[in-house]
Every structure is written in C-alpha cells, then in structure tokens.
C-alpha positions as CSV (number, residue, x, y, z in Angstrom):
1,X,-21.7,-3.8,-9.4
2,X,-18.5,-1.9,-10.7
3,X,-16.2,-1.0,-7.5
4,X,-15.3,3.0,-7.9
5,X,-12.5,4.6,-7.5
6,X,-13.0,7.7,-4.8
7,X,-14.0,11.2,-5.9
8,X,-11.1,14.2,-4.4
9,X,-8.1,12.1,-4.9
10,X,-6.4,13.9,-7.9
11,X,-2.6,12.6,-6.3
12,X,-3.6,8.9,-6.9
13,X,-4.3,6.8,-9.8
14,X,-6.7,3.5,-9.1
15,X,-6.2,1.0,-11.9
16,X,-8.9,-1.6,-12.4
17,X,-6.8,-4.2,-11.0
18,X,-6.2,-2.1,-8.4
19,X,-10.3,-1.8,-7.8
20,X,-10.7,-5.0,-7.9
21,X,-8.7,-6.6,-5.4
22,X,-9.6,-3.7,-3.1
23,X,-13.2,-5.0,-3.7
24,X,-12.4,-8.7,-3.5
25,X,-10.3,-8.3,0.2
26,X,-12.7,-6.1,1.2
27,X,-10.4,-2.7,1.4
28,X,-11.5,0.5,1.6
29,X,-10.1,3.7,-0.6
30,X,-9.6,5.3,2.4
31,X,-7.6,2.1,4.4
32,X,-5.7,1.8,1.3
33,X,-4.7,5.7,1.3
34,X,-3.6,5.3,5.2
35,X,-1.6,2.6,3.9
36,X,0.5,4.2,1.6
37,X,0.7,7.3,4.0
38,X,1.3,5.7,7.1
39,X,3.1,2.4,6.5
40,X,5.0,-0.1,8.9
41,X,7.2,-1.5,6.2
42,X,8.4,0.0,2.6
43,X,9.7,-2.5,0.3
44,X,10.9,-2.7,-3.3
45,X,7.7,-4.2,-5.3
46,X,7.3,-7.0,-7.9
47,X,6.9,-5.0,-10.3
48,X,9.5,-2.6,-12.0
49,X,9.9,0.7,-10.3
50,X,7.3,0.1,-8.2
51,X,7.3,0.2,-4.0
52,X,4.9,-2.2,-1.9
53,X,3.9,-0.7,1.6
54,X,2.4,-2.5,4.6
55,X,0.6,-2.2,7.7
56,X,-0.9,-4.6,10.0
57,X,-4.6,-4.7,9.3
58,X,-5.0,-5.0,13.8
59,X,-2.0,-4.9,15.5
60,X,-1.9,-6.6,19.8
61,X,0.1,-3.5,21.1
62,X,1.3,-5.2,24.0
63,X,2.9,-8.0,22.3
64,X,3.4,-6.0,19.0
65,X,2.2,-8.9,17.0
66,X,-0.6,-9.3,14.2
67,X,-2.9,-11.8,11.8
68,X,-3.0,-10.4,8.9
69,X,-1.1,-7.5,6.8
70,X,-2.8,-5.2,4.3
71,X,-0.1,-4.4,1.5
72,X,-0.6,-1.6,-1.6
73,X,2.1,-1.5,-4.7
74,X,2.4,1.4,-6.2
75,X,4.3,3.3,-8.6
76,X,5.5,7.3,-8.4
77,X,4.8,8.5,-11.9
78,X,4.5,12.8,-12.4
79,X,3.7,13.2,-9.4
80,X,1.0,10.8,-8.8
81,X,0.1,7.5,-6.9
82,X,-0.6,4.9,-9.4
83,X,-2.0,2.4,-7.1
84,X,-1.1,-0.8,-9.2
85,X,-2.6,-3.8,-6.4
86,X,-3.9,-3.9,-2.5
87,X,-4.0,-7.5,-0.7
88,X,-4.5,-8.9,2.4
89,X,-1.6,-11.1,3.3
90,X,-2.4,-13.5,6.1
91,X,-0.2,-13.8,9.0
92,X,3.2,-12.4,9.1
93,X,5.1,-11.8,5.9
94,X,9.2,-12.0,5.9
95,X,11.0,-9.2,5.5
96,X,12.9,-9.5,2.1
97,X,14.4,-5.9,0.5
98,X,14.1,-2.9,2.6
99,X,14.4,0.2,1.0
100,X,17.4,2.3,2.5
101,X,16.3,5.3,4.8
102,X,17.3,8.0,2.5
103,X,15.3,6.7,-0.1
104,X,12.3,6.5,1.8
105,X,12.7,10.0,3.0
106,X,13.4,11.3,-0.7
107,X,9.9,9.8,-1.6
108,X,8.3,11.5,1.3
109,X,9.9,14.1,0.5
110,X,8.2,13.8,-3.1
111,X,5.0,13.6,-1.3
C-alpha cells in the first residue's frame, strides 16, 4: 500500500522520501505538520538550505526530559514546505547549530 500525502495542504510539498519514512516510523501528516509549526528546537539541516525541526515525541513535564525525538527537514522554496525527511531519533539528540533568533523569526515571519 502507497503511503499518501494529505489532501488541503497546498503550503507543503511531501516528497516520496518524505512518505516513506513518515510510513516506516509510523508518523502522521498531521504530527509531522505540528512539528514543523510548533517545534522545540530549529537547526540548520543536512542538506543545503534546508532547516531540521524537533519535538519530543512525549515529553515528562516535571523533569522536562524525553525518549525519543520526532525531527522533519525541510526546505522554504516559493513559499512552500518541501518536507524533504521525518525520523524518529531515539533518546536525546545533542545540540549542534542553532539557528540565531532573528532568523527563526524571519521564517515565521515567512509563514
């Protein structure tokens, strides 16, 4: 069975590698979308001009600690999300390069 990209989301772009890693960690369109719009961490991705995003997948509020991290790499291109990869990253990933704050609120900004 061919994983789908989901219908009403003319901002984003799925690629098929995209679709399938969503299908093989067992993401949702919709937790991958939350991702990207609500993330913990913003990073510079792998990939030229392209920005990975992360949020815990279940975060302990009390001890602000978590298991596993959900990450999405993406790329701004006319105005549109193309959503290049999702993964699951287990345990706690080190921080590497953060994105200064004024470029984070220029993409929002974009958004």
């Amino acid at each position: 069975m061919q994983f789908k990209p989901p219908k009403n989301t003319e901002r984003f772009f799925w690629t098929g590698h995209a679709l399938g890693k969503m299908q093989y960690y067992g993401l949702t369109a919709q937790r991958v979308l939350r991702v990207i719009n609500h993330p913990l961490r913003i990073e510079e991705g792998v990939a030229e001009k392209t920005t990975a995003v992360m949020q815990p997948a279940s975060i302990n509020k009390k001890k602000q600690t978590w298991s596993s991290e959900i990450w999405v790499m993406y790329q701004l291109d006319k105005g549109q999300h193309k959503i290049i990869s999702a993964w699951r990253y287990p345990g706690k990933s080190p921080e590497k390069n953060s994105i200064p704050q004024e470029i984070i609120d220029e993409v929002k900004d974009f958004i």
